[in-house]
The first five atom37 places (N, CA, C, CB, O) and aatype in JSON, in Angstrom:
{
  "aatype": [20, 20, 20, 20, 20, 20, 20, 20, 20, 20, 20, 20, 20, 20, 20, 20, 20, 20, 20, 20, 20, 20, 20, 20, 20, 20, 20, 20, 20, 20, 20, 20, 20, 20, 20, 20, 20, 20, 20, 20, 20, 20, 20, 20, 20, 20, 20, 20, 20, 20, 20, 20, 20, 20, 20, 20, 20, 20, 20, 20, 20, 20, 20, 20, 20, 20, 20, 20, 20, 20, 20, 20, 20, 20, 20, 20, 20, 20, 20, 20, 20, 20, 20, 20, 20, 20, 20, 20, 20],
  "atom_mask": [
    [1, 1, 1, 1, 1],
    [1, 1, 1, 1, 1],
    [1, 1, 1, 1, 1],
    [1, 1, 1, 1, 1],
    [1, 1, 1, 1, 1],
    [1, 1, 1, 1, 1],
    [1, 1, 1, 1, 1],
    [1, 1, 1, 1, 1],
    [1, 1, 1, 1, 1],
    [1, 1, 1, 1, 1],
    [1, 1, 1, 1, 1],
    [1, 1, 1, 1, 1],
    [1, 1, 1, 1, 1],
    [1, 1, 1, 1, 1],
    [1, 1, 1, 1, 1],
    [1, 1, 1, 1, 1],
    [1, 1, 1, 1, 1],
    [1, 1, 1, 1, 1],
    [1, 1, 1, 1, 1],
    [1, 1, 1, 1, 1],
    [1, 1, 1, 1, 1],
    [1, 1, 1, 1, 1],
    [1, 1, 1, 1, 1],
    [1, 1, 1, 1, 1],
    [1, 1, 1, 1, 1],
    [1, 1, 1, 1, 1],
    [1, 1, 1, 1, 1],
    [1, 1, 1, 1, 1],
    [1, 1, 1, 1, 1],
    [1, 1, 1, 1, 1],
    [1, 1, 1, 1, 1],
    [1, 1, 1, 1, 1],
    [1, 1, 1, 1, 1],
    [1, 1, 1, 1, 1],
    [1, 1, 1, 1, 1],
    [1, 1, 1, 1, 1],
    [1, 1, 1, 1, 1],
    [1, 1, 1, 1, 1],
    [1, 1, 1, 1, 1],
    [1, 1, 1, 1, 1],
    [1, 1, 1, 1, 1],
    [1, 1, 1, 1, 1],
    [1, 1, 1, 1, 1],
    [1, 1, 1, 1, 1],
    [1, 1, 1, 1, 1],
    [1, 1, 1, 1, 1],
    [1, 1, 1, 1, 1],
    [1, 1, 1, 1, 1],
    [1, 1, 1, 1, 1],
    [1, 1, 1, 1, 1],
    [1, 1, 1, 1, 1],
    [1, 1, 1, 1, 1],
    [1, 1, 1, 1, 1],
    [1, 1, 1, 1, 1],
    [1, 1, 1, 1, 1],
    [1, 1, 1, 1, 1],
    [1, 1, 1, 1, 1],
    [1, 1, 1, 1, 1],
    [1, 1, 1, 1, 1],
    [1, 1, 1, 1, 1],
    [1, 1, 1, 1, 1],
    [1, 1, 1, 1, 1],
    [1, 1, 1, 1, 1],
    [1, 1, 1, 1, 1],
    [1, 1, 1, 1, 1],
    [1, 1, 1, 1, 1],
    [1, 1, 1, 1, 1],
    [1, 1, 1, 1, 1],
    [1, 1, 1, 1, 1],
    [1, 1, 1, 1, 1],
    [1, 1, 1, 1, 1],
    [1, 1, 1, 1, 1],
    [1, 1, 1, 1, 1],
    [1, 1, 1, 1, 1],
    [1, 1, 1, 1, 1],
    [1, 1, 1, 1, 1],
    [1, 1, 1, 1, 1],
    [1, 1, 1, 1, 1],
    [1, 1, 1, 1, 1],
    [1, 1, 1, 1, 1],
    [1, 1, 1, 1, 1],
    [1, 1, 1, 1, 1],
    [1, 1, 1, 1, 1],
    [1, 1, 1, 1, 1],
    [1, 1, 1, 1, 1],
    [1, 1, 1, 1, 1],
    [1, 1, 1, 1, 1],
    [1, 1, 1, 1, 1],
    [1, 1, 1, 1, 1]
  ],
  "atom_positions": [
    [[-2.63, -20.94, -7.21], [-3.47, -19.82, -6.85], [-3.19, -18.65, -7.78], [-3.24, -19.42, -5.38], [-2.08, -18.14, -7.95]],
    [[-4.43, -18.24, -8.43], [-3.74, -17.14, -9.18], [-4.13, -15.4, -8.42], [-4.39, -17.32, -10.96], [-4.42, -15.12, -7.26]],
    [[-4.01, -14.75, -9.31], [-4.07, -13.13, -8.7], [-5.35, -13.2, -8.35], [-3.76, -11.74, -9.77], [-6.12, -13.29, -9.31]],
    [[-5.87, -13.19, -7.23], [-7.1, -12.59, -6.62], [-7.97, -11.16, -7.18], [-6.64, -12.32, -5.26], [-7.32, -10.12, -7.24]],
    [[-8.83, -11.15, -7.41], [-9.54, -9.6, -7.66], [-9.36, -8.41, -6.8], [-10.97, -9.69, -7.61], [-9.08, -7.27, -7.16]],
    [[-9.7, -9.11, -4.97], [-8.94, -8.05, -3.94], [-7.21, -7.75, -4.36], [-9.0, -8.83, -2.18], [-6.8, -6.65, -4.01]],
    [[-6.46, -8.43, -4.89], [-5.13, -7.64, -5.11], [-5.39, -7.25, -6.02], [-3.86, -8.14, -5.18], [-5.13, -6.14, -5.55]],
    [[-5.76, -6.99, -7.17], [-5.73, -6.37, -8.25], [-6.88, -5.05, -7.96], [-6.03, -7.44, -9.46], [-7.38, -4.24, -8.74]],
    [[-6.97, -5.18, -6.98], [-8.05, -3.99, -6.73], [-6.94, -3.13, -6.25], [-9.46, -4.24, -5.54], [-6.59, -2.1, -6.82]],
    [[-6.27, -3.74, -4.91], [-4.98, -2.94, -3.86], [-3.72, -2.64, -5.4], [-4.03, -4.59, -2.06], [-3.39, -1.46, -5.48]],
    [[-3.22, -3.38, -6.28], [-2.76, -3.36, -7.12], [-2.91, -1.96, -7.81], [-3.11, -4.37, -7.6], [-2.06, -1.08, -7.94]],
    [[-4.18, -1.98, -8.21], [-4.69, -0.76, -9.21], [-4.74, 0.41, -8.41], [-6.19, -0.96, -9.89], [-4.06, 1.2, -9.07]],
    [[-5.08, 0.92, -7.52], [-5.12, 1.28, -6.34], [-3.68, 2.11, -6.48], [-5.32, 0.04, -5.27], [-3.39, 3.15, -7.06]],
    [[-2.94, 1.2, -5.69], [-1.92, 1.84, -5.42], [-0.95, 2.51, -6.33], [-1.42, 1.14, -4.8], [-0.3, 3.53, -6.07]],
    [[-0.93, 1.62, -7.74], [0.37, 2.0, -9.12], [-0.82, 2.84, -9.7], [1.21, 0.36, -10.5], [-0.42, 4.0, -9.86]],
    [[-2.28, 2.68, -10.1], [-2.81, 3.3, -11.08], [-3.79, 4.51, -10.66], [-3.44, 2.3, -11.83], [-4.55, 5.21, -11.33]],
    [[-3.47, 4.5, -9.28], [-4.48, 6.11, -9.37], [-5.59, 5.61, -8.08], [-5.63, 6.48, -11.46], [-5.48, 6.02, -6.92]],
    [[-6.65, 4.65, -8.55], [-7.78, 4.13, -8.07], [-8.17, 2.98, -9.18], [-8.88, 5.28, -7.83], [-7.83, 2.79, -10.35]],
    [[-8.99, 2.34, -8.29], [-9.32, 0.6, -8.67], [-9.63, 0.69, -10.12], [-10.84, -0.23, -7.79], [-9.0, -0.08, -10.85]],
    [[-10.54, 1.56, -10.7], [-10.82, 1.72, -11.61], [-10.01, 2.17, -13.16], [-11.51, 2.25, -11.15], [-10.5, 2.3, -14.28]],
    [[-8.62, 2.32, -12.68], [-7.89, 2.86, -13.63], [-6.87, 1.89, -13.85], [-7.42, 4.15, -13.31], [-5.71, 2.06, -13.49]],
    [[-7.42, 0.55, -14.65], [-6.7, -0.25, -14.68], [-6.18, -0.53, -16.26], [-7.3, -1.22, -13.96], [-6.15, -1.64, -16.79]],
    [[-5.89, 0.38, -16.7], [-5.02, 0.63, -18.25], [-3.79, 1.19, -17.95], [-5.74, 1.71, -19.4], [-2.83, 0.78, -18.59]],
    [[-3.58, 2.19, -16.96], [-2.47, 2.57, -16.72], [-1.37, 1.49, -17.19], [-2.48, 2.91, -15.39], [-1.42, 0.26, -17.12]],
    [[-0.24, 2.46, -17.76], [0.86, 1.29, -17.9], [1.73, 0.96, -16.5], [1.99, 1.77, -19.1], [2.31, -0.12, -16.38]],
    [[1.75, 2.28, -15.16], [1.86, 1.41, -13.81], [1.48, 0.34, -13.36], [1.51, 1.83, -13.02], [2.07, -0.66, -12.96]],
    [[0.4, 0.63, -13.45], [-0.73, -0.67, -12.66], [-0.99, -2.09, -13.7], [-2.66, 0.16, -12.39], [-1.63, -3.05, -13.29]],
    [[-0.3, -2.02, -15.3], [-0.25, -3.1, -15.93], [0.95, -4.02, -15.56], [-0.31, -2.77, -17.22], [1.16, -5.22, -15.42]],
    [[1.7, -2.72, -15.47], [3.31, -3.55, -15.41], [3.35, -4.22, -13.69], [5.0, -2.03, -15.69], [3.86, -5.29, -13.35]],
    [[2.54, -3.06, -12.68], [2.66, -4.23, -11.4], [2.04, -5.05, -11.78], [2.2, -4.03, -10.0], [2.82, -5.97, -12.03]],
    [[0.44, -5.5, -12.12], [0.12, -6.68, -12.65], [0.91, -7.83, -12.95], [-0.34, -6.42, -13.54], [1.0, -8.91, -12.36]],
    [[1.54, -7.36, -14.1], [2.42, -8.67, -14.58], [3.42, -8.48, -14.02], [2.75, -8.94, -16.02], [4.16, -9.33, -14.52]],
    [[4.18, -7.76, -13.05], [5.19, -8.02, -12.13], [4.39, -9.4, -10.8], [5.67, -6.22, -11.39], [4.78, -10.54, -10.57]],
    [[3.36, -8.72, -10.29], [2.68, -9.64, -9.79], [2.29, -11.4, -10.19], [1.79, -8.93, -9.77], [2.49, -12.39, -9.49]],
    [[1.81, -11.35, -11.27], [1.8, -12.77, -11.81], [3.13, -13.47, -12.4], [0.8, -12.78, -12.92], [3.08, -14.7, -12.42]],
    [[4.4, -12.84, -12.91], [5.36, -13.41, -13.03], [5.79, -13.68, -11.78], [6.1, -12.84, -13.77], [6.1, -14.86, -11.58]],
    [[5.93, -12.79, -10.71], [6.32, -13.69, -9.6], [5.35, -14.93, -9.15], [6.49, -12.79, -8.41], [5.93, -15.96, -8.8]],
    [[4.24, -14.93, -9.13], [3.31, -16.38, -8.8], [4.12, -17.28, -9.76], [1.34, -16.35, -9.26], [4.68, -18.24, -9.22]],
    [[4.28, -17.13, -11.12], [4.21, -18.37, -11.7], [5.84, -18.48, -11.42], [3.53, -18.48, -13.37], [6.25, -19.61, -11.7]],
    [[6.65, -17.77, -11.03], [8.02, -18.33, -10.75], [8.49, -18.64, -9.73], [8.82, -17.75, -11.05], [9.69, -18.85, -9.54]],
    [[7.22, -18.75, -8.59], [7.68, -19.71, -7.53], [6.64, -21.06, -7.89], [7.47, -18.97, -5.78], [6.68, -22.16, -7.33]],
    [[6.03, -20.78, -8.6], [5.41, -22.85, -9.36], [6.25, -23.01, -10.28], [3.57, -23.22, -10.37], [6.0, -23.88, -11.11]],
    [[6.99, -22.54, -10.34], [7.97, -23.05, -11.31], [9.12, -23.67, -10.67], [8.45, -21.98, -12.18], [9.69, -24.64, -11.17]],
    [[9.56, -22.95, -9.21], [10.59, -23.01, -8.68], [10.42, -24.68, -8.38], [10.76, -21.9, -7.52], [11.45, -25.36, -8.4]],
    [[8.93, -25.45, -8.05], [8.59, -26.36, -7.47], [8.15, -27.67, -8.73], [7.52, -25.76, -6.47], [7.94, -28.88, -8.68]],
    [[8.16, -26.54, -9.91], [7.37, -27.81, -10.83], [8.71, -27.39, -11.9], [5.19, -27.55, -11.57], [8.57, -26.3, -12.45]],
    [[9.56, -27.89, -12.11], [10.42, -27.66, -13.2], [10.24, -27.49, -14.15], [11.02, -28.2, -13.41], [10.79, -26.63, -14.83]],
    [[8.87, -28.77, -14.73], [9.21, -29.36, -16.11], [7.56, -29.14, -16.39], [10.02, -31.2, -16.21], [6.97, -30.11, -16.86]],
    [[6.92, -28.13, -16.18], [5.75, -27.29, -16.82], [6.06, -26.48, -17.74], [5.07, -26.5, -15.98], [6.5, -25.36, -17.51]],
    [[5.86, -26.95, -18.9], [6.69, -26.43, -20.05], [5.81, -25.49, -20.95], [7.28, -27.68, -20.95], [6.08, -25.14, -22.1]],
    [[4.35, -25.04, -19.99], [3.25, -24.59, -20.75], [3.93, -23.52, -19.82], [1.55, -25.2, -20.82], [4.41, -22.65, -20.54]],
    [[4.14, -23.28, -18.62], [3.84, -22.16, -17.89], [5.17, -21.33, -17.87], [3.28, -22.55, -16.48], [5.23, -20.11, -17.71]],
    [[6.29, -22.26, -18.06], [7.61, -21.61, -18.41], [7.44, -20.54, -19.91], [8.79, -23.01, -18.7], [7.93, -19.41, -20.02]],
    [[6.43, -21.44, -21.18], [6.55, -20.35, -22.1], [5.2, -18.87, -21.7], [6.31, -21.24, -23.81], [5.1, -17.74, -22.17]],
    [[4.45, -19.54, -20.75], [4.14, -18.16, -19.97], [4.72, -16.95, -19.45], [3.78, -18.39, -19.11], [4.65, -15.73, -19.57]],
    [[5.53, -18.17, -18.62], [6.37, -16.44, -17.73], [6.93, -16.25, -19.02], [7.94, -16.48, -16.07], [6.34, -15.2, -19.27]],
    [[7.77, -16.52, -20.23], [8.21, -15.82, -21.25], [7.83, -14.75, -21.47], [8.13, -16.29, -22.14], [8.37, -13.64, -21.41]],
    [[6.78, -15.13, -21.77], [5.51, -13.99, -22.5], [5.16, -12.61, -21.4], [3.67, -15.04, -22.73], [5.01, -11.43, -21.71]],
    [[5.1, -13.08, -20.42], [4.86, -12.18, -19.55], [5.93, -11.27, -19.07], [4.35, -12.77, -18.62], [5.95, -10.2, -18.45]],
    [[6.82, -12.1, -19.59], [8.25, -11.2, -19.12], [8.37, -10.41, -20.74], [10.06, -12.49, -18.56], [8.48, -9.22, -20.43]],
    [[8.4, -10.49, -22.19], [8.23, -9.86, -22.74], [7.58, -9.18, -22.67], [8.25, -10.09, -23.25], [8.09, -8.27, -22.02]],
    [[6.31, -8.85, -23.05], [5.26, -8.09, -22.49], [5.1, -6.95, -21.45], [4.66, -8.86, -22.1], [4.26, -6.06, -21.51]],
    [[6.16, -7.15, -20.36], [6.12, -6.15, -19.09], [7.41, -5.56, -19.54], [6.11, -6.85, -17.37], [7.36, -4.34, -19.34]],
    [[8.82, -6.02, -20.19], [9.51, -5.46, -21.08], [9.2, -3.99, -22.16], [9.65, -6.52, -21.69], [9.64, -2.88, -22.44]],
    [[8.22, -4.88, -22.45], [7.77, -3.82, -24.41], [6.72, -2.5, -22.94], [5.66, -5.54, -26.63], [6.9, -1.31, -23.22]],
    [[6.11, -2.64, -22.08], [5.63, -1.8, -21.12], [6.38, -1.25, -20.68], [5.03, -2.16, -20.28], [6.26, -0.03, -20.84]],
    [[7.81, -1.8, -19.75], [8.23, -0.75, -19.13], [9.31, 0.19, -20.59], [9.11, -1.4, -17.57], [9.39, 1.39, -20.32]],
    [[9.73, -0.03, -21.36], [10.33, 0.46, -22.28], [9.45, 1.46, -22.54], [10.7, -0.35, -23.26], [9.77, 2.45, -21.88]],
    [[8.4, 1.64, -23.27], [7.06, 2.58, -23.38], [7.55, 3.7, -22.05], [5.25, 1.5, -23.02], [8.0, 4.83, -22.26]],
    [[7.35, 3.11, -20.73], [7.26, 4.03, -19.76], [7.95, 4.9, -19.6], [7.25, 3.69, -18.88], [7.71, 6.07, -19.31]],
    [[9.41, 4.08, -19.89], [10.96, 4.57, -20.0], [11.31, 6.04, -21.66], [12.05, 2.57, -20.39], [12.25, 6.83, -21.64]],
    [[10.51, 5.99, -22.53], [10.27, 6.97, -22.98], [9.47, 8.05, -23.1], [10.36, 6.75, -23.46], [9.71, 9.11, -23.69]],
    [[8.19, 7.62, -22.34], [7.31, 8.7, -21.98], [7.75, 9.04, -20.82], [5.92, 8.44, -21.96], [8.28, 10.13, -21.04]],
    [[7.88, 8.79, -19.65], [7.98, 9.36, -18.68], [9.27, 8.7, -17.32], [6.51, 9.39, -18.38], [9.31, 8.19, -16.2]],
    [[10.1, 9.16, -18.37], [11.78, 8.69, -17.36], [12.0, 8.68, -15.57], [13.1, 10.05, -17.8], [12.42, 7.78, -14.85]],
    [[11.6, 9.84, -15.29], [11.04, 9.72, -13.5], [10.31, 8.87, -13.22], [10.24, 10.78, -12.87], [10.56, 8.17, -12.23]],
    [[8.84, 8.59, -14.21], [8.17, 7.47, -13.24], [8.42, 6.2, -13.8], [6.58, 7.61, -13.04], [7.94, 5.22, -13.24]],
    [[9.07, 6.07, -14.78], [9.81, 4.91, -14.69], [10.57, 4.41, -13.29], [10.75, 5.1, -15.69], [10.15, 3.54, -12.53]],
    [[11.74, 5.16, -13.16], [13.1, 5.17, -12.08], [12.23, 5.03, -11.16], [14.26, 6.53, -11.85], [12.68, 4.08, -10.5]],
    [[11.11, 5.41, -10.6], [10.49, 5.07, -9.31], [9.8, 3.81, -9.42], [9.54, 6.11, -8.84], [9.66, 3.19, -8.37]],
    [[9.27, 3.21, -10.67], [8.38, 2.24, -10.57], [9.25, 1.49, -10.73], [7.28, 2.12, -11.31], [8.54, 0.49, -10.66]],
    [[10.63, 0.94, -10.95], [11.08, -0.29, -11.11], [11.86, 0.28, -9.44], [12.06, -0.79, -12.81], [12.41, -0.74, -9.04]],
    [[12.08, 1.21, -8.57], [12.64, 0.81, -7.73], [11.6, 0.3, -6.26], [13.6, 1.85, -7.63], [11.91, -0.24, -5.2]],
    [[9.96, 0.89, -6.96], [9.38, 0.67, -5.87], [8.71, -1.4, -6.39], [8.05, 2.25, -5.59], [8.72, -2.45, -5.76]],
    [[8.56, -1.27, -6.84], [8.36, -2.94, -7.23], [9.55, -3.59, -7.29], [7.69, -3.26, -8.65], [9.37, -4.79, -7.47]],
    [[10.83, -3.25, -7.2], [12.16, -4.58, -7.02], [12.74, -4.77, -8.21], [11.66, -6.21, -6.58], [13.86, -5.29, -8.25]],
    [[11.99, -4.33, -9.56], [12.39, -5.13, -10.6], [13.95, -4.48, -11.34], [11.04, -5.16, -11.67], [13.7, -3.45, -11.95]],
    [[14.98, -4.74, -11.38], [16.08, -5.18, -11.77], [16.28, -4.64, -12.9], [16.19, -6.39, -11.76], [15.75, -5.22, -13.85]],
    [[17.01, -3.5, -13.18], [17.77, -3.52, -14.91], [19.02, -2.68, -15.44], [16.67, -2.97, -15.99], [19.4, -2.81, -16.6]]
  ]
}
């Protein structure tokens, strides 16, 4: 199952302002916080998908090179956006 349009609506919504403001680097990085977690519980179940493992790679780079960006433009909403999404660093 992948990301639905209704979450990426609640998604945008909530990190980027309103539905429509979906460039924000908030509402990109929940994005791909969002789809790295989908594909790492099919992963948890399919081991040896060796297309989708170099996915989450990518996606985990990618939300990396984003939150780094965030982390020099704007240091507060960084510290809030990795503590309100979970993500670890």
């Amino acid at each position: 199952m992948q990301v639905t349009a209704e979450v990426k609506k609640t998604l945008f919504k909530e990190y980027g302002g309103s539905e429509k403001n979906t460039g924000s680097t908030e509402a990109q990085i929940a994005l791909f916080t969002e789809r790295i977690n989908h594909v790492s519980e099919h992963l948890g179940t399919n081991k040896q998908d060796h297309s989708n493992t170099r996915s989450l790679v990518r996606m985990v780079g990618q939300r990396r090179r984003l939150l780094n960006y965030l982390m020099k433009t704007d240091l507060t909403g960084y510290r809030k956006l990795i503590e309100k999404l979970g993500i670890r660093k």
